[in-house]
N, C-alpha and C positions, 0 to 999 in steps of 0.2 A: 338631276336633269342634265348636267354635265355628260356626265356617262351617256344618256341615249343620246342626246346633242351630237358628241363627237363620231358616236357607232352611224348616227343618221347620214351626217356629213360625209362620212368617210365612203358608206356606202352610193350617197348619188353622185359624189366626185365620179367614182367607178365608170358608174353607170353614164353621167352625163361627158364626163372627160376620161375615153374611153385611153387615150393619150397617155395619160397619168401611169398604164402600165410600162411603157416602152424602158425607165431606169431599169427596173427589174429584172425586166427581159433581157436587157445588158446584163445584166447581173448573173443571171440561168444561165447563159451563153457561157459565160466567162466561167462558172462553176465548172458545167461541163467539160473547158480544157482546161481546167486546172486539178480534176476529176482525171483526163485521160493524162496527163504529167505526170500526178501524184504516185498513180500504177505502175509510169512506166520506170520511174524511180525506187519502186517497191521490188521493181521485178527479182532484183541478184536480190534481195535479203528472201525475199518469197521461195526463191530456187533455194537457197542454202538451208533454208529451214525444212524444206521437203527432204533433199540430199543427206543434209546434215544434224537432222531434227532430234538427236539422243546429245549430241557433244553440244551443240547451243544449249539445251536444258539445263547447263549446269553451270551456263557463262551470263550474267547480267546483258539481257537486251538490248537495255540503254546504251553501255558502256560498249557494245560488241558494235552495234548500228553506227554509233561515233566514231570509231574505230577504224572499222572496216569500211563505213561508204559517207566520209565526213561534206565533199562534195555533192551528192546526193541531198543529206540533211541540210544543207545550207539554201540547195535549190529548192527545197520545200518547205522551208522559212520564209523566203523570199515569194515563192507564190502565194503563199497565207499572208503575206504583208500585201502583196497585189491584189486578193481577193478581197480582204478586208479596203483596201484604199476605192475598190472599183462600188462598194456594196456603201462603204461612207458616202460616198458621191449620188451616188443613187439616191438614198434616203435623205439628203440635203434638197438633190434635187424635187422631190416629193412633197416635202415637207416645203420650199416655196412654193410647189400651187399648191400646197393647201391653204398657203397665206396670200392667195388672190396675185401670185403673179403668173403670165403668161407663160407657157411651154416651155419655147426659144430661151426668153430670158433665164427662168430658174434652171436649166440645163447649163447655158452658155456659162453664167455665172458660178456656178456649183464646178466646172470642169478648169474656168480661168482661177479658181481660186485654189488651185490643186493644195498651194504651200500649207494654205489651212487646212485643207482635210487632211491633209498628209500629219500637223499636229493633232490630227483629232483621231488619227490610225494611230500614233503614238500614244497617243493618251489609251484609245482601249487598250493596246497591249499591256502598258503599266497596270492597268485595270484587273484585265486576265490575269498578270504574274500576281500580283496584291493578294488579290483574292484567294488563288492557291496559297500562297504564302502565310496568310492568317490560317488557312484550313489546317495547312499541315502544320503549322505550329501549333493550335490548337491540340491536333493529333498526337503530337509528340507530348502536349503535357498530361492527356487522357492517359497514354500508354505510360508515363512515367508514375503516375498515381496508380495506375493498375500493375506496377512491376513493386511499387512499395507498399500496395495493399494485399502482393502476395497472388494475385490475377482472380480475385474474387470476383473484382466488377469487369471482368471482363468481355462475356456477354453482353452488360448493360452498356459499354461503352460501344460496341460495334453493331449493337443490334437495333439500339435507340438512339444512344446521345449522340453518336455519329451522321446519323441521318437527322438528327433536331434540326445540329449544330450547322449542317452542309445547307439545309432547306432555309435556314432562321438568317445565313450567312448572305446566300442567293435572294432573297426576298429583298434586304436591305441593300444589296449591291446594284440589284435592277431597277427596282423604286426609286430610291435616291436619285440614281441618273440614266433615267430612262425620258429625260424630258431635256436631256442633255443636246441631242442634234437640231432639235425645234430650234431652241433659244439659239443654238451654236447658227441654224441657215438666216436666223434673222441678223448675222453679222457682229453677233458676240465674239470674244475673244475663247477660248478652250479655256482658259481657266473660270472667265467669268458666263459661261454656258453652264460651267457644272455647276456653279453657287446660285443660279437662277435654277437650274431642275431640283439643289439641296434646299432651296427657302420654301421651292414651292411645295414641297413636301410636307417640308417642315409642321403645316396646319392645316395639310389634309391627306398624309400619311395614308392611313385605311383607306379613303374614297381610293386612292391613287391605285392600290396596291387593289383593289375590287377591279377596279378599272382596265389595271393591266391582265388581270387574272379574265377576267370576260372578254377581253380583245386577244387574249392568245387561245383562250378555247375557241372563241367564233374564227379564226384564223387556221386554227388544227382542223376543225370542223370544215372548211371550205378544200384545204385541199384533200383531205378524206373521200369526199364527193367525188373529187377529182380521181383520185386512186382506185375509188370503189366504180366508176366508170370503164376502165381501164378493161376489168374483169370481162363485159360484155364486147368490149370494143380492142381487143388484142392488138389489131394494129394500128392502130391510132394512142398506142401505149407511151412513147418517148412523147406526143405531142400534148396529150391528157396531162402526162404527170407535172409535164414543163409549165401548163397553167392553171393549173392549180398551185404550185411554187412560186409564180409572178403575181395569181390574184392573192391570194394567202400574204406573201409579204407585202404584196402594194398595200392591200387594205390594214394590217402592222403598221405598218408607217404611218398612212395617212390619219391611223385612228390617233397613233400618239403624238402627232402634231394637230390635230384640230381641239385632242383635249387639251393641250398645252396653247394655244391659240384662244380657247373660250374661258380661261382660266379670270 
């Protein structure tokens, strides 16, 4: 009952507080120039790789990219840290009207309380590194059992265990604290947001994990429409895909604060 509760909720917010889109919309916006940035920072590695596309082949990417355009990667650190800070804000903001406060306020409040979201952009990022971090160590101990077993399970490790490990790794990192922003907009602290999305888990793990799995397919599902619209209507293509991306996350959000809210 949960599950349709929050999918209900979340859809006549939509529908009756049509409002409730405008974070997100910030949100598109900001994508978009940080989308037209990202390229133009791309551009000198984009030329040298046309240019120069046989002698890069044989130089580590990573290490050529750092190298050669370290300003560049630093300014597209720093936009990824802006777009993640603009997108925390947003889903703060969201996530109090779902909890019955006015427009105004859960904006005003969500924007004056930057310092926090700002620890709550830090916390994901540790989050994202973590995460890699267990994978590829993970990785590293598959390859090392497959280097002393002579590369027998070689196959089995990149063709199965690999993809187990990545999906079994991703299920437990988005469950656990994916109820992380709710609790954080109702004025928790970042540490004690994540131990209220980890308890609430705790003893209804599966429901949770159903929950999030039907709220991002009805989510993928919505802006599909949107993109499958696109086809008929060519130029109205930039404006179709734009909302279908705003109703698509608005309703993300909303659905995982009202289930976090009827908990």
């Amino acid at each position: 009952m949960m599950i349709l509760g929050a999918l209900e909720e979340s859809a006549k917010t939509i529908v009756l507080k049509p409002y409730v889109l405008i974070p997100m919309l910030i949100v598109t916006i900001f994508g978009y120039l940080i989308n037209e940035v990202t390229i133009s920072l791309l551009e000198g590695y984009l030329t040298d790789i046309i240019l120069y596309g046989e002698s890069l082949a044989q130089i580590d990417p990573i290490f050529y990219i750092l190298g050669t355009y370290p300003i560049e990667v630093l300014l597209l650190i720093i936009s990824g840290i802006i777009m993640l800070f603009v997108t925390t804000v947003a889903f703060v903001s969201i996530a109090k009207i779902s909890n019955k406060k006015s427009f105004v306020e859960s904006i005003n409040s969500s924007v004056m309380e930057w310092k926090r979201n700002l620890g709550m952009v830090i916390f994901g990022v540790i989050v994202f590194f973590l995460f890699f971090v267990i994978f590829f160590g993970i990785l590293y101990v598959l390859d090392w059992i497959d280097t002393i077993t002579g590369g027998i399970i070689g196959p089995l490790i990149y063709l199965v265990l690999l993809w187990i490990i990545f999906i079994v790794l991703a299920i437990i990192f988005t469950v656990k604290l994916s109820f992380t922003l709710p609790a954080f907009a109702q004025g928790e602290k970042v540490r004690d947001a994540i131990q209220r999305s980890w308890e609430m888990t705790n003893t209804a793990f599966w429901n949770a994990l159903a929950f999030v799995i039907i709220l991002t397919v009805i989510a993928f599902l919505i802006y599909q429409i949107f993109y499958i619209l696109t086809l008929s209507f060519l130029e109205l293509e930039i404006v179709l895909i734009s909302l279908g991306e705003i109703i698509s996350m608005t309703f993300f959000a909303l659905g995982i604060s009202h289930y976090y809210y009827q908990r």
